[in-house]
DSSP file (Angstrom, degrees, kcal/mol; ACC not computed):
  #  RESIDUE AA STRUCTURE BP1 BP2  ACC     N-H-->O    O-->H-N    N-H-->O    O-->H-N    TCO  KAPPA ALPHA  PHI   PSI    X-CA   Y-CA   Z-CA
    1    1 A X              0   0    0      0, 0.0     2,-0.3     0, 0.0    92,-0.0   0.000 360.0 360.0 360.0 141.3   -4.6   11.7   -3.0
    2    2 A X        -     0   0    0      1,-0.1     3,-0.1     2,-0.0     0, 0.0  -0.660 360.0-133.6 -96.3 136.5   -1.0   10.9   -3.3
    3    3 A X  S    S+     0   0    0     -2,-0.3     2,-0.4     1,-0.1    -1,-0.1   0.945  85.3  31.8 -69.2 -39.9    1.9   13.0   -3.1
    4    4 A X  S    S+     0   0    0      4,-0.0     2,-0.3    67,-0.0    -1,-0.1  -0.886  70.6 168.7-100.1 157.3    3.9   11.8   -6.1
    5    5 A X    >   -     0   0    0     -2,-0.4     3,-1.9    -3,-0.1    19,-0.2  -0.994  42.5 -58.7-159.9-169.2    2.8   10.5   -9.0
    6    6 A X  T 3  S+     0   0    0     -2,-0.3    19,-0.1     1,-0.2    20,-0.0  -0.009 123.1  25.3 -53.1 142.8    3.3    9.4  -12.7
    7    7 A X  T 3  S+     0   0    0     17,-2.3    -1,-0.2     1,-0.3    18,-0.0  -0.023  91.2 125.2 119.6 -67.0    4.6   12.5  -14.4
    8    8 A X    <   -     0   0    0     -3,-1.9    16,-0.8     1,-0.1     2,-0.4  -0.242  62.9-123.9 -45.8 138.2    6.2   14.3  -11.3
    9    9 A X  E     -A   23   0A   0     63,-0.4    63,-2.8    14,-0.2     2,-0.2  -0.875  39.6-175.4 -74.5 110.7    9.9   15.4  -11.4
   10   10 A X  E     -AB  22  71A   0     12,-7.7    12,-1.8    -2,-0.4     2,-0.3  -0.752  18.8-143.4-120.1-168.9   11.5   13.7   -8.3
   11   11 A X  E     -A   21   0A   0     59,-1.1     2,-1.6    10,-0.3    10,-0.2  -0.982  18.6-126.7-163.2  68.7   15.0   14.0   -6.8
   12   12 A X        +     0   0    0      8,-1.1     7,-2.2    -2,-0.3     8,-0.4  -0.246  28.2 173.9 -26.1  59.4   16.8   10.9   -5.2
   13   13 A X        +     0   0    0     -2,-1.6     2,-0.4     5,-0.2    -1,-0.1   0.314  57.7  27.1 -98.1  15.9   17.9   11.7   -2.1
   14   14 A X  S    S+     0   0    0     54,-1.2     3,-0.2     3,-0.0     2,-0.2  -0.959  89.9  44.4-149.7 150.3   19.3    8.2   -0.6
   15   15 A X  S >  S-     0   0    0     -2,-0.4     3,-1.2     1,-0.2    -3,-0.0  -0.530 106.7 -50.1 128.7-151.1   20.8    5.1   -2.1
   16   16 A X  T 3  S+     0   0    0      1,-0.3    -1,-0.2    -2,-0.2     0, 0.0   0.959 137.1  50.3 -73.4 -23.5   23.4    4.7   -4.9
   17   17 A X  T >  S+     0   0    0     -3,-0.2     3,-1.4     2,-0.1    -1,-0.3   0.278  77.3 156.2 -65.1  16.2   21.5    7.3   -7.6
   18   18 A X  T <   +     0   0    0     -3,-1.2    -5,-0.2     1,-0.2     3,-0.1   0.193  66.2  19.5 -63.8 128.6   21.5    9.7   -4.5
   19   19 A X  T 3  S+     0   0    0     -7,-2.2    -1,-0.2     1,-0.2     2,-0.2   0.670  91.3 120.8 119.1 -22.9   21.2   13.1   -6.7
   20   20 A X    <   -     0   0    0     -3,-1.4    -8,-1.1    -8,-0.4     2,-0.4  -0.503  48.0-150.2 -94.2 175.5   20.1   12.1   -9.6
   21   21 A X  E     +A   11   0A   0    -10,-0.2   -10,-0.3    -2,-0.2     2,-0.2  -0.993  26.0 145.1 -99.8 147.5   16.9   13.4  -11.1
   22   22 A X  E     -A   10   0A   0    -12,-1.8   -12,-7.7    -2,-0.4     2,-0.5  -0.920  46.6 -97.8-164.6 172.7   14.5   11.8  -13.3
   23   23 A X  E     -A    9   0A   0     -2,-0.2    14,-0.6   -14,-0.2   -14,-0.2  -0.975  45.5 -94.1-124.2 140.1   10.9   11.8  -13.9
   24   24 A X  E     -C   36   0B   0    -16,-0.8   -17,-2.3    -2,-0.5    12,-0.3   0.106  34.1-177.6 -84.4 124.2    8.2    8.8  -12.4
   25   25 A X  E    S-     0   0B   0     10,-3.5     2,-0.3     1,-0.3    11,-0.2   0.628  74.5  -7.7 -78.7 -42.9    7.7    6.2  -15.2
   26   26 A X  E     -C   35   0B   0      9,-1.0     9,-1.7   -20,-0.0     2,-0.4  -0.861  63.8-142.5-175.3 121.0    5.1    4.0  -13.0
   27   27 A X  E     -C   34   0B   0     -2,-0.3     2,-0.5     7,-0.2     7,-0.2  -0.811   9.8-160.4-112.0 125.8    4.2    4.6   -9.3
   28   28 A X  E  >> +C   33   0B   0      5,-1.4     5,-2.1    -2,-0.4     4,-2.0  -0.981  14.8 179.7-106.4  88.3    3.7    0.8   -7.6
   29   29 A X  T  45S+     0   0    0     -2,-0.5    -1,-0.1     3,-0.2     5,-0.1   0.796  79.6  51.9 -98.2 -27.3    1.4    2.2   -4.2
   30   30 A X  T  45S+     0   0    0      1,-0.2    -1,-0.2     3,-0.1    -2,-0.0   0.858 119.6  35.1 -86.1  -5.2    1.0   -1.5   -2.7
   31   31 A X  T  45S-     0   0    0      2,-0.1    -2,-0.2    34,-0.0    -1,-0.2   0.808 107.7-135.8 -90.6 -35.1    5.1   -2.1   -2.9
   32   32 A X  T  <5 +     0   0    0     -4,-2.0    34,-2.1     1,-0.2    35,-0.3   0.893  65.9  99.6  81.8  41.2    5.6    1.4   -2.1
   33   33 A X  E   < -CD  28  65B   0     -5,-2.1    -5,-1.4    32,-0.3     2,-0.3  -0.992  57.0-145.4-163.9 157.9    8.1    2.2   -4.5
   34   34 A X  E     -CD  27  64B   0     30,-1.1    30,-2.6    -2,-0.3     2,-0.7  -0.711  19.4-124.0-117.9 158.9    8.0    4.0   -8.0
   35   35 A X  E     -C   26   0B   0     -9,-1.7   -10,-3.5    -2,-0.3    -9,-1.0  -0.988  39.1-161.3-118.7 112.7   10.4    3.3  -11.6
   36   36 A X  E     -C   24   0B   0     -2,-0.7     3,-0.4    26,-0.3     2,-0.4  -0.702  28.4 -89.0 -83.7 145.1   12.1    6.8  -12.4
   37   37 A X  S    S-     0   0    0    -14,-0.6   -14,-0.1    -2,-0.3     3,-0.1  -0.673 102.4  -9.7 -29.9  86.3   13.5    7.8  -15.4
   38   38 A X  S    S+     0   0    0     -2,-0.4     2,-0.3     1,-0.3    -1,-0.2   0.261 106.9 123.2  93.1  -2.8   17.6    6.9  -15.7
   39   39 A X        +     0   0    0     -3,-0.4    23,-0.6     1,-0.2    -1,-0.3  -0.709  63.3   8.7-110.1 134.2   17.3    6.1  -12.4
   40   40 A X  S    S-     0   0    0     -2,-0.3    22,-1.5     1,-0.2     2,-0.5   0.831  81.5-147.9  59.7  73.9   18.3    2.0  -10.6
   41   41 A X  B     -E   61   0C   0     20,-0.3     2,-0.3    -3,-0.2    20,-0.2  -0.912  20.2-169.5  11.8  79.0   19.8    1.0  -14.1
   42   42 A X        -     0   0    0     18,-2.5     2,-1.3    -2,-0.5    18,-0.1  -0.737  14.2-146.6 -93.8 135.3   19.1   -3.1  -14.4
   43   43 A X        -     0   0    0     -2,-0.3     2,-1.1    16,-0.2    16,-0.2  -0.644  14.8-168.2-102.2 118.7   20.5   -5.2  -16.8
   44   44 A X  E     -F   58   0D   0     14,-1.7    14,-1.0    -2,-1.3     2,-0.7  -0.712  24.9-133.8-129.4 135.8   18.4   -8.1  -17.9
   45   45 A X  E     -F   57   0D   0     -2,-1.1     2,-0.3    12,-0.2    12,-0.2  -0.255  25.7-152.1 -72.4 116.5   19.7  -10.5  -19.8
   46   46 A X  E     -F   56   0D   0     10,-2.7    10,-0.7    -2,-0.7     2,-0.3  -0.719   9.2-144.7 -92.2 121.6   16.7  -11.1  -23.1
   47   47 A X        -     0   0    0     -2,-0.3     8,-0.3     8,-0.2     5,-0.2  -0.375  45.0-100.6 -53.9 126.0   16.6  -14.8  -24.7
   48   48 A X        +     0   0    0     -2,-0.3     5,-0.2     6,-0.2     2,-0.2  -0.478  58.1 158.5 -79.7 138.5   15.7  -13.6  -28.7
   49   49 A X        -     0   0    0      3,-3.1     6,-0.2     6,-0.1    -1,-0.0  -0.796  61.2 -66.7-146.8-174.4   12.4  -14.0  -29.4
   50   50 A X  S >  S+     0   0    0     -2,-0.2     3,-0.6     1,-0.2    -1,-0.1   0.983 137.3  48.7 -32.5 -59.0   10.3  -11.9  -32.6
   51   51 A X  T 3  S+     0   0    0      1,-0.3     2,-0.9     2,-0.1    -1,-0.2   0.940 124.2  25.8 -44.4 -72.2   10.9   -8.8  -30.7
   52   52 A X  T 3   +     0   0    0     -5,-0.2    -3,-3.1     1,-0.2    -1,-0.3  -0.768  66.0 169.9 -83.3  86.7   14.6   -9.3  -30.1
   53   53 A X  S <  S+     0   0    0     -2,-0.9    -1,-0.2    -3,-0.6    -2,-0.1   0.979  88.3  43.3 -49.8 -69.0   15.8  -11.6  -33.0
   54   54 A X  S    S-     0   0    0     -3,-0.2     2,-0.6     1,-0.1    -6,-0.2   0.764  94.5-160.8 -45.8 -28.0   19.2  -10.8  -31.8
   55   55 A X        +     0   0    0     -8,-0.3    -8,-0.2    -6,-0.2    -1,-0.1  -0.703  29.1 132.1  89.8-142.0   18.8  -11.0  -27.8
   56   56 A X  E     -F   46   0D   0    -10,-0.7   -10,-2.7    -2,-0.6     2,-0.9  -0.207  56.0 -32.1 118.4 165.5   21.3   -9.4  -25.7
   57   57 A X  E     -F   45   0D   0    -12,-0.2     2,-0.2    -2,-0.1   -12,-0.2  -0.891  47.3-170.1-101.6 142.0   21.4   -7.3  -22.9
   58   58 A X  E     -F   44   0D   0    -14,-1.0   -14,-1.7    -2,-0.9     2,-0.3  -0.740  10.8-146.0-110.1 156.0   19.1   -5.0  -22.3
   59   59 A X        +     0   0    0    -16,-0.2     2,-0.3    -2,-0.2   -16,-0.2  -0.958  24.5 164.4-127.4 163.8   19.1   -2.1  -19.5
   60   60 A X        -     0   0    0     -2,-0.3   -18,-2.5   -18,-0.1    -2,-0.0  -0.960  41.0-103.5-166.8 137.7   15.8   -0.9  -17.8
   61   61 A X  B     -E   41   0C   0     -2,-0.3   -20,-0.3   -20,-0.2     2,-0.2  -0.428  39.3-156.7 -76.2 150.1   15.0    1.3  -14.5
   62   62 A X        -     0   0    0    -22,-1.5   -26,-0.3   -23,-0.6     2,-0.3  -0.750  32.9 -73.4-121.3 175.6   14.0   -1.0  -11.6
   63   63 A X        -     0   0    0     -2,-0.2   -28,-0.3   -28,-0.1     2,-0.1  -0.529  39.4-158.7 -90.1 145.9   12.1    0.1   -9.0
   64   64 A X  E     -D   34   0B   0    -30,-2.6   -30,-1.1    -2,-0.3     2,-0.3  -0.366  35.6 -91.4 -89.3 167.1   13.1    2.5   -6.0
   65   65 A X  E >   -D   33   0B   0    -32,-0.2     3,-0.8    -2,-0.1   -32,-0.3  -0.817  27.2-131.2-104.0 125.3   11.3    2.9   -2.4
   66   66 A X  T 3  S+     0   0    0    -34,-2.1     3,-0.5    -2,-0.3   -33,-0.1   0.487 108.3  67.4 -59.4   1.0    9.1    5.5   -2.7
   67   67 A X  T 3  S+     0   0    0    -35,-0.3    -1,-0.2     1,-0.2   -34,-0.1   0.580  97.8  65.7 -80.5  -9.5   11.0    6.8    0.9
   68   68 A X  S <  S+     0   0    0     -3,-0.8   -54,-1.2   -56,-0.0     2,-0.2   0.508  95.0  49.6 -92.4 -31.9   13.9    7.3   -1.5
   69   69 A X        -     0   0    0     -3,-0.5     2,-0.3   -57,-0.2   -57,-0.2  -0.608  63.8-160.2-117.4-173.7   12.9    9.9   -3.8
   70   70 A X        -     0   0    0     -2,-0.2   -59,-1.1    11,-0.0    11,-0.1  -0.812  32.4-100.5-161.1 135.6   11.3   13.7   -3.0
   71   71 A X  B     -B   10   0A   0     -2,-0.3     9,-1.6     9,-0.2     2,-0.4   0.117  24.6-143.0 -52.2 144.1    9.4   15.7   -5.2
   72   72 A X  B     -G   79   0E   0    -63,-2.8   -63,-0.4     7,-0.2     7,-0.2  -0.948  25.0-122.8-132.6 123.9   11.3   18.6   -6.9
   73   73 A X        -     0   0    0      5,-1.3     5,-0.4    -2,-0.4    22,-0.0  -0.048  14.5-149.2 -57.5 135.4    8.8   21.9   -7.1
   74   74 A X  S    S+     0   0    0      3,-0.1    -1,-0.2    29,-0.1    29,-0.0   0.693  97.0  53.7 -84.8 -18.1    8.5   23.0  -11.2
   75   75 A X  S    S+     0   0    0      1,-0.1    -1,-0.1     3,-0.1    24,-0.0   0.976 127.2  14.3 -84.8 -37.9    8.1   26.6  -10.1
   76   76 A X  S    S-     0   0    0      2,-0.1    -1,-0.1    22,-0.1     3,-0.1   0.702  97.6-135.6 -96.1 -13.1   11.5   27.1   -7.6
   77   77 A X        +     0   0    0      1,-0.2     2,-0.4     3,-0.0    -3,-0.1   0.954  59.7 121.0  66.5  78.6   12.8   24.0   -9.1
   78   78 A X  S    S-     0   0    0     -5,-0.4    -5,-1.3    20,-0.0     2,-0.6  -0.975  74.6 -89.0-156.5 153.9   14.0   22.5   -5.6
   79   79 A X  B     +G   72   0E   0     -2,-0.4     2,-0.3    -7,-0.2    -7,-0.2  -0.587  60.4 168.7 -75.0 115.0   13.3   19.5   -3.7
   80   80 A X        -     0   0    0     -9,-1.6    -9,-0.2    -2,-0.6    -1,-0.0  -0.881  37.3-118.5-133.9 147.2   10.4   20.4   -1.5
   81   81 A X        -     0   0    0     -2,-0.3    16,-2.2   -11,-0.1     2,-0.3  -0.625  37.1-132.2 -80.4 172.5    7.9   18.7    0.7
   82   82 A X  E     -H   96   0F   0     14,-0.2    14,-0.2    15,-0.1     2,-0.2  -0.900  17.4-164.6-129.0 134.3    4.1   19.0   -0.4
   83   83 A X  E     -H   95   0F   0     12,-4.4    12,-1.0    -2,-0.3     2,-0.3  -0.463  22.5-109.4-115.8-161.8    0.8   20.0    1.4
   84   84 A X  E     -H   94   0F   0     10,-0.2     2,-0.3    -2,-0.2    10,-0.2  -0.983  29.6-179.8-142.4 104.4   -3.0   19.6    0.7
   85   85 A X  E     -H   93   0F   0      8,-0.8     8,-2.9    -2,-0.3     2,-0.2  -0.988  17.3-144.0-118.4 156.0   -5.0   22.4   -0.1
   86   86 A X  E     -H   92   0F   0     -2,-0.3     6,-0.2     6,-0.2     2,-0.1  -0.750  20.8-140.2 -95.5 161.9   -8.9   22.4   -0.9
   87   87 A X    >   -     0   0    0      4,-1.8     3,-1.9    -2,-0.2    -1,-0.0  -0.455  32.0 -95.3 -92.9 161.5  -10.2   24.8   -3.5
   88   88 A X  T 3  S+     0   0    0      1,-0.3    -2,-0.0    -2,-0.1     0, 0.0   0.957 126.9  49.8 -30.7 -76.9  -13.3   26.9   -3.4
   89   89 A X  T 3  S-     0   0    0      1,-0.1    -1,-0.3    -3,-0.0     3,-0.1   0.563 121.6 -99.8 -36.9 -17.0  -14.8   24.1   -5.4
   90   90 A X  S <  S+     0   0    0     -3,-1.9     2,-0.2     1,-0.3    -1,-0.1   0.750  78.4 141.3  75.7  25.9  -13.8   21.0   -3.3
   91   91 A X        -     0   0    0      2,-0.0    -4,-1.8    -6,-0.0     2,-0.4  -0.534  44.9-142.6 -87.8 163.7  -11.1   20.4   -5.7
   92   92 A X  E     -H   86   0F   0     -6,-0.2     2,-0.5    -2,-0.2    -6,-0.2  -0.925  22.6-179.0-122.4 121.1   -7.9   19.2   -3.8
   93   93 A X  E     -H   85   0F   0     -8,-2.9    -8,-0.8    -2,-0.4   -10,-0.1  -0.874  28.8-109.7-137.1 142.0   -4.4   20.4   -5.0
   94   94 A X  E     -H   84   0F   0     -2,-0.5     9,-1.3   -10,-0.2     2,-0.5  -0.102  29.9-171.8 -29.1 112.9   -0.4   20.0   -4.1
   95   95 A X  E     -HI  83 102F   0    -12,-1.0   -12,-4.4     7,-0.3     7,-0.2  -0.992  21.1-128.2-146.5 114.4    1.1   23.0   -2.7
   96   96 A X  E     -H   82   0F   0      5,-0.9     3,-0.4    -2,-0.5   -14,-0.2  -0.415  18.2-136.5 -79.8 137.9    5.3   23.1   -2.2
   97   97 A X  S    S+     0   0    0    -16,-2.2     2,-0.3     1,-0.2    -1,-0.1   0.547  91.9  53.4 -83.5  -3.6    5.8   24.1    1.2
   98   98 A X  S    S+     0   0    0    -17,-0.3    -1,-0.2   -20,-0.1     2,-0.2  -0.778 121.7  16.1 -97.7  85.1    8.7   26.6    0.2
   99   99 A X  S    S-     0   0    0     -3,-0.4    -2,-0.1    -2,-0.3     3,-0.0  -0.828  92.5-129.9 178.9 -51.9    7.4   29.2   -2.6
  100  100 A X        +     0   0    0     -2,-0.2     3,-0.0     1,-0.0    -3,-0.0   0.245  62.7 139.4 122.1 -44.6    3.3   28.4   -2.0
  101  101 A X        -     0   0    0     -6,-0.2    -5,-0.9     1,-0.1     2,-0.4   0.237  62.7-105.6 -89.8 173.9    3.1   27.9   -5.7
  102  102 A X  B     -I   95   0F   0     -7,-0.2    -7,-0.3     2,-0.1    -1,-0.1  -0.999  19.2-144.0-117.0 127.6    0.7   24.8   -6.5
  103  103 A X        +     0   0    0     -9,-1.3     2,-0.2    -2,-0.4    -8,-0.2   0.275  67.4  77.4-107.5 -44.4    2.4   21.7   -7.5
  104  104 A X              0   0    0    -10,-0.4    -2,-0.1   -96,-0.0   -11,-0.0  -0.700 360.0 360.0-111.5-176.7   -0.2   20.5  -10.0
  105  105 A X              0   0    0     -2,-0.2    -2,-0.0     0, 0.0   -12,-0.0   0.315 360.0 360.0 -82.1 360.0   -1.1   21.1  -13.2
């Protein structure tokens, strides 16, 4: 089980976004880094093809080190670390380590 994934609201807490928030477009687990929402702004320059008659530049999140971001709790709405708890069932679910609350859905 992962701690973030696609979906999640995370929090940027180093590099030039440091601050921003956005929410996980596409989690990459063998690079170890995730594509956020507004977040790492690339510009790549598009050759016109069907899609693009015109061409152009385009801008597009690249990806960030997943060490980079931290999960931000939907119930206190803060950047918080996450634990593991099992359920009655054997389910396992995400639990913010400030408020308790559980983390998924």
């Amino acid at each position: 089980m992962r701690k973030i994934k696609k979906g999640d609201t995370v929090e940027v807490i180093a590099g030039k976004d440091k601050g921003k928030r956005g929410k996980i477009l596409k989690v990459q687990p063998k690079n170890n880094r995730v594509i956020v929402e507004g977040v790492n702004m690339l510009s790549r320059h598009m050759k016109a093809s069907q899609e693009m008659p015109q061409g152009g530049i385009v801008k597009m999140e690249g990806p960030i080190h997943i060490s980079n971001v931290q999960l931000v709790c939907p119930r206190c709405d803060k950047r918080a670390r996450t634990g593991i708890n099992i359920l009655e069932d054997g389910n396992k679910v995400r639990v913010c380590k400030k408020c308790g609350e559980t983390v998924d859905k």
